[in-house]
C-alpha positions, 0 to 999 in steps of 0.5 A: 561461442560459435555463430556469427555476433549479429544473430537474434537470441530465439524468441519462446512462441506458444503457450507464453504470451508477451505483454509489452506493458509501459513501465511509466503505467506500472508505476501511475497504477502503483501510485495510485494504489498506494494512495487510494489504499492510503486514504480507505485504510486513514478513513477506517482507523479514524471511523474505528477511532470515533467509534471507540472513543465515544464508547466504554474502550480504554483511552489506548484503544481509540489513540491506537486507530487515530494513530494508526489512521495518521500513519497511513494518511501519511503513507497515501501522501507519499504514495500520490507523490510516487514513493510507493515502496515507504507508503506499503511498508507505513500502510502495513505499520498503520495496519498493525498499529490499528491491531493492536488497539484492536487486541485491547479492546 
């Protein structure tokens, strides 16, 4: 390498524009995405779960919201308590849970 060791790396101007966002803000807004996600998705399978239930559905039908509704209650828990990455994946199992009661009916 030729130059001296103290030189700046050159900054790109133009076009991109440098957004100096706070880590700690990053992961506040996941956080409370996770478990905002959490609660809406835990909210809708047990509202599904009600619904079916006291309708003509087969028993599986209702288990599989109230199941896939407790599952993402527990994925909005551990996303408040900042374990984002386990909360998506139990929100997108909660999700496909709450499917397949839905291909039953």
């Amino acid at each position: 390498m030729s130059g001296r060791g103290d030189s700046e790396a050159p900054q790109i101007h133009g076009d991109i524009q440098e957004d100096h966002v706070d880590p700690a803000q990053d992961a506040r807004r996941a956080r409370w995405t996770a478990a905002g996600t959490g609660a809406l998705l835990a909210l809708a399978g047990l509202a599904a779960s009600t619904l079916r239930f006291t309708g003509s559905a087969p028993t599986l039908v209702p288990a599989a919201y109230a199941v896939g509704a407790a599952v993402c209650a527990l994925a909005s828990v551990l996303g408040s308590q900042g374990r984002t990455r386990r909360a998506l994946w139990l929100l997108i199992a909660g999700a496909m849970v709450m499917a397949v009661g839905d291909q039953f009916d």
